[in-house]
ZATI-486358 format. One record per atom (N, C-alpha, C, O): y, z, x; residue in three letters; atom name. Coordinates in Angstrom, 2 decimals. Each point is the difference from the previous one (the first is absolute). Layout:
<sites>
+---------+---------+---------+-----+----+
:       y :       z :       x :  aa : at :
+---------+---------+---------+-----+----+
:       Y :       Z :       X : Ala : CA :
...
+---------+---------+---------+-----+----+
</sites>
This chain:
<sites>
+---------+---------+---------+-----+----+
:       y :       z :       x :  aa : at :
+---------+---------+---------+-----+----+
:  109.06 :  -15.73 :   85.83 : Unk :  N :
:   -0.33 :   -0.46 :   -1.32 : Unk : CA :
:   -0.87 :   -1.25 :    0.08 : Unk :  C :
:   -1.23 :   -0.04 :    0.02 : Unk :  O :
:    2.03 :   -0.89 :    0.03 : Unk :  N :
:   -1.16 :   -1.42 :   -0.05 : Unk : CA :
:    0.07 :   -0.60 :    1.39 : Unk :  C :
:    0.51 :   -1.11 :    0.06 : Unk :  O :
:   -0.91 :    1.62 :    0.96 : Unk :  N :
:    0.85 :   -0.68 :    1.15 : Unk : CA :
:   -1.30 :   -0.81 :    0.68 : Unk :  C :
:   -1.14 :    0.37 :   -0.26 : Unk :  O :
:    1.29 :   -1.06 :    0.82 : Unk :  N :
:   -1.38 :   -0.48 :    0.50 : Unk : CA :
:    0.61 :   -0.55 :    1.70 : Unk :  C :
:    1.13 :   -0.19 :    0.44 : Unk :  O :
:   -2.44 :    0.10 :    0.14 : Unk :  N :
:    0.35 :   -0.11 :    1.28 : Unk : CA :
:   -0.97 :   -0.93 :    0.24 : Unk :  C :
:   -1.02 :    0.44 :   -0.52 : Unk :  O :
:    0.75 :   -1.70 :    1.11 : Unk :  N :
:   -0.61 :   -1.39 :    0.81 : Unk : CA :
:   -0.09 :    0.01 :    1.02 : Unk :  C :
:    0.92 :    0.20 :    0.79 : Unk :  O :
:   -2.31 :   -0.44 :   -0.47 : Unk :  N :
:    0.36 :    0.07 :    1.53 : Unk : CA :
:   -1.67 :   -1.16 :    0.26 : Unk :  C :
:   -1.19 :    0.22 :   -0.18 : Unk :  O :
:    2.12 :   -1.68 :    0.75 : Unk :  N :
:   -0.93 :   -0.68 :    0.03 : Unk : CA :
:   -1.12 :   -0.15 :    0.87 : Unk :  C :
:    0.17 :   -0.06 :    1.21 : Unk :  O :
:   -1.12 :    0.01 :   -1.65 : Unk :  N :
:   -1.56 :    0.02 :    0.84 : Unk : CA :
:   -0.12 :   -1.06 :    0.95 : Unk :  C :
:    0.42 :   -1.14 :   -0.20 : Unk :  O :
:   -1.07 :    1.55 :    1.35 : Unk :  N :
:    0.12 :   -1.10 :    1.42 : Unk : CA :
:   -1.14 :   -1.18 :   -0.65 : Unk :  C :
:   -0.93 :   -0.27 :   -0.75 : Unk :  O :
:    1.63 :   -0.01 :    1.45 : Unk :  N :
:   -0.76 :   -1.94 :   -0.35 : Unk : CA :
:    0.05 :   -0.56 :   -1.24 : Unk :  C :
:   -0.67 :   -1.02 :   -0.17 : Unk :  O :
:    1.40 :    1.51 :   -0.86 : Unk :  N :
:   -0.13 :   -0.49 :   -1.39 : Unk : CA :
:    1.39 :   -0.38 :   -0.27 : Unk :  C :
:    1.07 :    0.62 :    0.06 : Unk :  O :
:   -1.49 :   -2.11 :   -0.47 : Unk :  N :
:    1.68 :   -0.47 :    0.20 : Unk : CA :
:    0.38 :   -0.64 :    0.75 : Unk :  C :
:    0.86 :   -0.80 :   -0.39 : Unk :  O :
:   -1.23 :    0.75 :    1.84 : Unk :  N :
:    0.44 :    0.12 :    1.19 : Unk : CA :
:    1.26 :   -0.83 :    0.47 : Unk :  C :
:    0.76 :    0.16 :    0.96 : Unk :  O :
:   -0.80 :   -1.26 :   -2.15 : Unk :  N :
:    1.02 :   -1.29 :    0.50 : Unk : CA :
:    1.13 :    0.76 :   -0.96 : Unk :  C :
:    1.06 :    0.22 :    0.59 : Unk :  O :
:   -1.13 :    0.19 :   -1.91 : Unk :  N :
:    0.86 :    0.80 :   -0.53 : Unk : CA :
:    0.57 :    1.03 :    0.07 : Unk :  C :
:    0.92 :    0.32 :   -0.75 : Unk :  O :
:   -1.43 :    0.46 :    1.77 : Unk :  N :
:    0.50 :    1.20 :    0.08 : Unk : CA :
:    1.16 :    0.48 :    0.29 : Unk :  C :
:    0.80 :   -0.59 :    0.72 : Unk :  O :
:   -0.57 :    1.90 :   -1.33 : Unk :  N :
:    1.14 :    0.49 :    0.37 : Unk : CA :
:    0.55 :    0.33 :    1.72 : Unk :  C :
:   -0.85 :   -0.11 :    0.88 : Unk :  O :
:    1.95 :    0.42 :   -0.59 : Unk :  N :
:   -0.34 :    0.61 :    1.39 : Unk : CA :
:   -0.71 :    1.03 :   -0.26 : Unk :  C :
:   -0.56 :    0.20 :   -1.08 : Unk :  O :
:    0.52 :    0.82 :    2.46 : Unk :  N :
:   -0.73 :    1.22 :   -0.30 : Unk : CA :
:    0.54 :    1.18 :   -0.63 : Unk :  C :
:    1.02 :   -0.42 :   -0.56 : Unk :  O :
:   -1.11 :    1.50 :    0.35 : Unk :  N :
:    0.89 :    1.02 :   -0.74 : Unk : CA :
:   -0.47 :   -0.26 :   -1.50 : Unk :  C :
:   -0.67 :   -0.96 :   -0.37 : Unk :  O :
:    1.02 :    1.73 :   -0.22 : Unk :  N :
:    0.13 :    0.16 :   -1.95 : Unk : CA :
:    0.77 :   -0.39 :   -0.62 : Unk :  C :
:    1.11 :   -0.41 :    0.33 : Unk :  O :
:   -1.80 :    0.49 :   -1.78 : Unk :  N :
:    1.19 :   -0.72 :   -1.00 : Unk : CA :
:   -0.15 :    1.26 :   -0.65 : Unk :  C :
:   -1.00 :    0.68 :    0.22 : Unk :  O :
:    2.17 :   -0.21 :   -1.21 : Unk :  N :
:    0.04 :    0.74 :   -0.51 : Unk : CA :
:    0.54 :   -0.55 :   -1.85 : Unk :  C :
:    1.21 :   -0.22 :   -0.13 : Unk :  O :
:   -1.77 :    0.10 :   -0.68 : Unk :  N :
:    0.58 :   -0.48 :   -1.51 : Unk : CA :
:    0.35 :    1.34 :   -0.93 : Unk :  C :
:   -0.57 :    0.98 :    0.47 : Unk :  O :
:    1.32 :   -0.69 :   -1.60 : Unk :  N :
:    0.07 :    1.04 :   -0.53 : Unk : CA :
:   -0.09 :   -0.35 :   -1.68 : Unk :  C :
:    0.97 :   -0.35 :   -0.67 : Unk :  O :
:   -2.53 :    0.55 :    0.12 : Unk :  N :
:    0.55 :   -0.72 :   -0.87 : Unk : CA :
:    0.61 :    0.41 :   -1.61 : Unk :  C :
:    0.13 :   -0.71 :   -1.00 : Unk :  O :
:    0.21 :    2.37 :    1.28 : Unk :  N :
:    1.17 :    0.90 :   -0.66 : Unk : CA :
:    1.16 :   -0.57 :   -0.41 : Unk :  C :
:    0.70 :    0.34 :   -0.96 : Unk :  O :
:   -0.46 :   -1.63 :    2.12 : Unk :  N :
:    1.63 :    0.31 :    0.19 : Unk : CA :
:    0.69 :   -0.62 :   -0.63 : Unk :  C :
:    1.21 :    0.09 :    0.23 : Unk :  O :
:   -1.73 :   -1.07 :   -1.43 : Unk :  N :
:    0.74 :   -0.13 :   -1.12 : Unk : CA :
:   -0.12 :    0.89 :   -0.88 : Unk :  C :
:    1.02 :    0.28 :   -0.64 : Unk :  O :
:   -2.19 :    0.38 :    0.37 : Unk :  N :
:    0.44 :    0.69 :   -0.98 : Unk : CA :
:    1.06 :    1.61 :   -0.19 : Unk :  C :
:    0.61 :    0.58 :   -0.90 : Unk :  O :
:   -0.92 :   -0.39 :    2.49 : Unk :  N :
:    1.65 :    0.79 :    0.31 : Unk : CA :
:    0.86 :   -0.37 :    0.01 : Unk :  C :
:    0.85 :    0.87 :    0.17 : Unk :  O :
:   -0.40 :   -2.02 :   -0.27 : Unk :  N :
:    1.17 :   -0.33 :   -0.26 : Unk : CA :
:    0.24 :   -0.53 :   -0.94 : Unk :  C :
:    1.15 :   -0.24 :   -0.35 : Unk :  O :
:   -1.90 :    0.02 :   -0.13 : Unk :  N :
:    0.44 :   -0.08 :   -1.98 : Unk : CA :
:   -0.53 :    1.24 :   -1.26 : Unk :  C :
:   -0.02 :   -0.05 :   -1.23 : Unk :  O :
:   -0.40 :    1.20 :    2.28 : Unk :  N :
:    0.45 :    0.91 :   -0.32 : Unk : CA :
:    1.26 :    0.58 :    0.21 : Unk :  C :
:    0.66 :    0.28 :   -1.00 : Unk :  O :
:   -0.10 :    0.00 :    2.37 : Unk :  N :
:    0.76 :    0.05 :    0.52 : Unk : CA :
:    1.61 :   -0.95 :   -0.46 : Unk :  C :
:    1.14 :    0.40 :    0.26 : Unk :  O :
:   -1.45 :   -1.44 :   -0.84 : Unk :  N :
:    1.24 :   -0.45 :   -1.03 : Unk : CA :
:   -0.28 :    0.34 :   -1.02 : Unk :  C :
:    1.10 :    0.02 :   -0.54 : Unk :  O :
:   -2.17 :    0.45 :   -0.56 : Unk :  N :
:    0.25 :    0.49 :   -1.36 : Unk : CA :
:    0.62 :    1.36 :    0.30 : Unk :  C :
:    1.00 :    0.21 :   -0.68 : Unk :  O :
:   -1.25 :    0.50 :    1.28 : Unk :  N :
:    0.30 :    1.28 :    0.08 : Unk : CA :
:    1.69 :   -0.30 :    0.10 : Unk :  C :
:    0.70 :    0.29 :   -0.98 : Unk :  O :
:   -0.20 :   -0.77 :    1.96 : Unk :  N :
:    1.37 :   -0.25 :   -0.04 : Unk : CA :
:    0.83 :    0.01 :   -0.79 : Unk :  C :
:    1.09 :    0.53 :   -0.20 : Unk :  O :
:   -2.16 :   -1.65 :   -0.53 : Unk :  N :
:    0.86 :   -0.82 :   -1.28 : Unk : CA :
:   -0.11 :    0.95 :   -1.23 : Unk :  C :
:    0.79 :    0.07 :   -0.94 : Unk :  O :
:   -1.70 :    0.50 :    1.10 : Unk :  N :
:    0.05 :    0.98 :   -1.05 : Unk : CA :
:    0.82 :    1.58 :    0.11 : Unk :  C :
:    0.14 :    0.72 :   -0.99 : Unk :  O :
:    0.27 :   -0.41 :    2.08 : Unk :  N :
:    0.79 :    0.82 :    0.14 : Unk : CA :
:    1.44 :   -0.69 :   -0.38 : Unk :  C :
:    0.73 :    0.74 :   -0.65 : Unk :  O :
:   -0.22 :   -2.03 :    0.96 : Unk :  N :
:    1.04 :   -0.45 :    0.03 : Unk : CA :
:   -0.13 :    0.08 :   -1.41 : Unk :  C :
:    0.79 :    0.83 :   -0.45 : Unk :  O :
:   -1.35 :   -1.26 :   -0.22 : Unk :  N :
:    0.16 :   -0.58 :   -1.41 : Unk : CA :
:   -0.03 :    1.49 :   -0.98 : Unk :  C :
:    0.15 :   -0.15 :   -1.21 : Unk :  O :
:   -0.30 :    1.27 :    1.63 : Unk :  N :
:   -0.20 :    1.16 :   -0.63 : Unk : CA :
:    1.25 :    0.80 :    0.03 : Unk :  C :
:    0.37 :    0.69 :   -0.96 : Unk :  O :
:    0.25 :   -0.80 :    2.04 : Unk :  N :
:    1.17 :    0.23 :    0.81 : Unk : CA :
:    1.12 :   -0.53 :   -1.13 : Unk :  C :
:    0.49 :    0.86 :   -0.73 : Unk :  O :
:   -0.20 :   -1.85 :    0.62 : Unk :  N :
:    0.20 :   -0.67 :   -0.51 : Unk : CA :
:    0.51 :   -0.26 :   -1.63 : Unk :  C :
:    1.10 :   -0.32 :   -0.47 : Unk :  O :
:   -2.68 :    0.68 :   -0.28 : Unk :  N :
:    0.21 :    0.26 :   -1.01 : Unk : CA :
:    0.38 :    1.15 :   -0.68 : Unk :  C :
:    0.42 :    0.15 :   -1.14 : Unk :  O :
:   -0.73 :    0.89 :    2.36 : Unk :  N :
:    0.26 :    1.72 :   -0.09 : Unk : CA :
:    1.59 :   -0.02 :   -0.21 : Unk :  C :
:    0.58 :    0.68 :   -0.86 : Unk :  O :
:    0.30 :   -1.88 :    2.11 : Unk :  N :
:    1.43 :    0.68 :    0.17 : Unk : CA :
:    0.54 :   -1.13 :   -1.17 : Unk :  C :
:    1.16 :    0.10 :   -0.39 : Unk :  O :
:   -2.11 :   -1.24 :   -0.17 : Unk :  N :
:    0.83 :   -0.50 :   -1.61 : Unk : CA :
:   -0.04 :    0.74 :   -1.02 : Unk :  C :
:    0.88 :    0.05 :   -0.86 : Unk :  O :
:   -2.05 :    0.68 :    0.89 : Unk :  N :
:   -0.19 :    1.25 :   -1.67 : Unk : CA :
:    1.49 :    0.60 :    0.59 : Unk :  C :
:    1.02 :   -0.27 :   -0.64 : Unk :  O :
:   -0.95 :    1.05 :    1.82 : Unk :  N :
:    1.17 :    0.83 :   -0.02 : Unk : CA :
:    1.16 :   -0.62 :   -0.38 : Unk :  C :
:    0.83 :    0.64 :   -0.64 : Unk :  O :
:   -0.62 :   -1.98 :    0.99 : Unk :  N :
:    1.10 :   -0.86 :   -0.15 : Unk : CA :
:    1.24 :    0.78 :    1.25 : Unk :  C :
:    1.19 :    0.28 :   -0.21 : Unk :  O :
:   -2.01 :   -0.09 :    1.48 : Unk :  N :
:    0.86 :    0.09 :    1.06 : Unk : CA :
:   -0.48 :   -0.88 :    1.14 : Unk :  C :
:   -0.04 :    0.32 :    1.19 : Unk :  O :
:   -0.45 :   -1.95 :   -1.96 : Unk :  N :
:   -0.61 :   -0.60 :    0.91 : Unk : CA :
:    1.67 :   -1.19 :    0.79 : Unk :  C :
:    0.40 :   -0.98 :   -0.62 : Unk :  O :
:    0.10 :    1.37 :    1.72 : Unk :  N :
:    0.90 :   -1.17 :    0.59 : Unk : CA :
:   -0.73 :   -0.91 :    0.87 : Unk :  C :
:   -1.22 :    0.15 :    0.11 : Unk :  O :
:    1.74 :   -0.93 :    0.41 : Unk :  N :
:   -0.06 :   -0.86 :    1.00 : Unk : CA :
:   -0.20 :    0.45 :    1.00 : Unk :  C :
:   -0.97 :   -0.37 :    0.67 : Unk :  O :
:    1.95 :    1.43 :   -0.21 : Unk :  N :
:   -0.65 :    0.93 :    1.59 : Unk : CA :
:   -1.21 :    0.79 :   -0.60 : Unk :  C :
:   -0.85 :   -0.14 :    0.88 : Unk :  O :
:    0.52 :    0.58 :   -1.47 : Unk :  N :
:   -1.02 :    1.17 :   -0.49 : Unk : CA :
:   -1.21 :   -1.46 :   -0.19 : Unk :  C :
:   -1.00 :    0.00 :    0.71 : Unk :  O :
:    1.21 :   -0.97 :   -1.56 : Unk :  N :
:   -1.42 :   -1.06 :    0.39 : Unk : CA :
:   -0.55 :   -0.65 :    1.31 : Unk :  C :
:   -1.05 :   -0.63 :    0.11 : Unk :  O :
:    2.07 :    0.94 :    0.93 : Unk :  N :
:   -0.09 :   -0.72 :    1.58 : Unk : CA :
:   -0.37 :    1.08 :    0.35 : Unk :  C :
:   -1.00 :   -0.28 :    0.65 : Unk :  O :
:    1.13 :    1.49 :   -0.64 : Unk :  N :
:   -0.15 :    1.12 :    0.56 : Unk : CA :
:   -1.68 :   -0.03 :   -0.28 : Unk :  C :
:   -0.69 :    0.02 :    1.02 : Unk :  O :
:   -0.18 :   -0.09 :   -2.64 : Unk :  N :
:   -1.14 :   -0.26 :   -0.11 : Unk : CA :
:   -0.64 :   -0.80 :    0.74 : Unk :  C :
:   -0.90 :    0.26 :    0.79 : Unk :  O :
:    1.45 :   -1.46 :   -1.09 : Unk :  N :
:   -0.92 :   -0.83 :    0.54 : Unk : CA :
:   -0.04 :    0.23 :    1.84 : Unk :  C :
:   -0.97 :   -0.34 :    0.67 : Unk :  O :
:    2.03 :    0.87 :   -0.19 : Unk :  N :
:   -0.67 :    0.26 :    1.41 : Unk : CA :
:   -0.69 :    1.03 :    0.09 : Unk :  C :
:   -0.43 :    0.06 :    1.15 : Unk :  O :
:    0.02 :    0.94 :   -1.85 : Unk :  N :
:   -0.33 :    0.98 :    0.09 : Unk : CA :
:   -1.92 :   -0.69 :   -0.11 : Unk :  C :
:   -1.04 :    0.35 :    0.57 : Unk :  O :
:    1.37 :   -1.40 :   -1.56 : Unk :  N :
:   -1.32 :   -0.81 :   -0.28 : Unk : CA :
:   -0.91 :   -0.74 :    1.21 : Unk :  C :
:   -1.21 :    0.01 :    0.27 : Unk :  O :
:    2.58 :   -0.75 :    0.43 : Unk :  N :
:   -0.34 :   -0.37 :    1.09 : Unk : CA :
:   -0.84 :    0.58 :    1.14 : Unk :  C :
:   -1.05 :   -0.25 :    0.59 : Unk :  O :
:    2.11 :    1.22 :   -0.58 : Unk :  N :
:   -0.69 :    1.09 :    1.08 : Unk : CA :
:   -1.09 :    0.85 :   -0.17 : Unk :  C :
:   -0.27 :    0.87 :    0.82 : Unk :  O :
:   -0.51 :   -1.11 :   -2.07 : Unk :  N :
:   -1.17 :    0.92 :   -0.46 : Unk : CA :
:   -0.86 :   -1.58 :    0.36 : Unk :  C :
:   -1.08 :    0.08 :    0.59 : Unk :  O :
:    1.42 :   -0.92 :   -0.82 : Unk :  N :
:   -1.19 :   -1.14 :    0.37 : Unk : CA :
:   -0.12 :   -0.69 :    1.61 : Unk :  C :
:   -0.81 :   -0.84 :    0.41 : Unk :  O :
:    1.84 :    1.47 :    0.25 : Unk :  N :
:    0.09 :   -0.16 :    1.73 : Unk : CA :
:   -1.10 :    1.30 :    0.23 : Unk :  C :
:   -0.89 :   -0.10 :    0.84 : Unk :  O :
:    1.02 :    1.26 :   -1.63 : Unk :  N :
:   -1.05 :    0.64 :    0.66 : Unk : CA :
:   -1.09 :   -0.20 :   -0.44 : Unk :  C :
:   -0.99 :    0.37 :    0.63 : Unk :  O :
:    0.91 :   -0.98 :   -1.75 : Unk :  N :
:   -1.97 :    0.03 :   -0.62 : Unk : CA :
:   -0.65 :   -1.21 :    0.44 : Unk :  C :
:   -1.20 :   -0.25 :   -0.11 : Unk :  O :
:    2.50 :   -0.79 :    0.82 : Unk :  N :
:   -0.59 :   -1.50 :    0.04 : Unk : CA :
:   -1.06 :    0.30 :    1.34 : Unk :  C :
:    0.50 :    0.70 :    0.88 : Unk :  O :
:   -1.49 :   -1.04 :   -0.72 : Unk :  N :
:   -1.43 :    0.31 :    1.17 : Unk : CA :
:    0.24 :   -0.87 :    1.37 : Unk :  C :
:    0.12 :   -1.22 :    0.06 : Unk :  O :
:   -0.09 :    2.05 :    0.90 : Unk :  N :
:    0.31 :   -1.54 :    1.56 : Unk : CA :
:   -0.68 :   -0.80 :   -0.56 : Unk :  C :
:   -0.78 :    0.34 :   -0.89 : Unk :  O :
:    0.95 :   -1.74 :    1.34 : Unk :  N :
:   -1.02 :   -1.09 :    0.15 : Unk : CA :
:   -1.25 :    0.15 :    0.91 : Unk :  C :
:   -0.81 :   -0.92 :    0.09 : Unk :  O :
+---------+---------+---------+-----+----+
</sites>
């Protein structure tokens, strides 16, 4: 997606430079992950309001959501 790769040019810099090898920046990776928490939060919060209309919303049945929330944003959250 947005990934970019550096790779610094000989002699430019020279007192600044990096060691040798690449840098790698990504610059997606906030906005996957604040995609990646709305989506969450919006499943949690749907969840949620689905099991209050029913009025079979408890305490185990809201922990039960919200991990279920959790674990949808461990998978969408992007490596670093």
């Amino acid at each position: 997606m947005g990934r970019h790769i550096d790779r610094p040019a000989p002699g430019r810099d020279a007192d600044r430079a990096e060691p040798p090898g690449t840098s790698a920046s990504d610059d997606g990776w906030t906005a996957e992950l604040r995609a990646a928490c709305g989506c969450s939060a919006l499943l949690l919060g749907l969840l949620l309001v689905i099991d209050m209309g029913s009025g079979r919303l408890t305490g185990l049945r809201a922990l039960l959501w919200v991990a279920l929330a959790v674990l949808l944003f461990v998978v969408l959250v992007p490596p670093r």
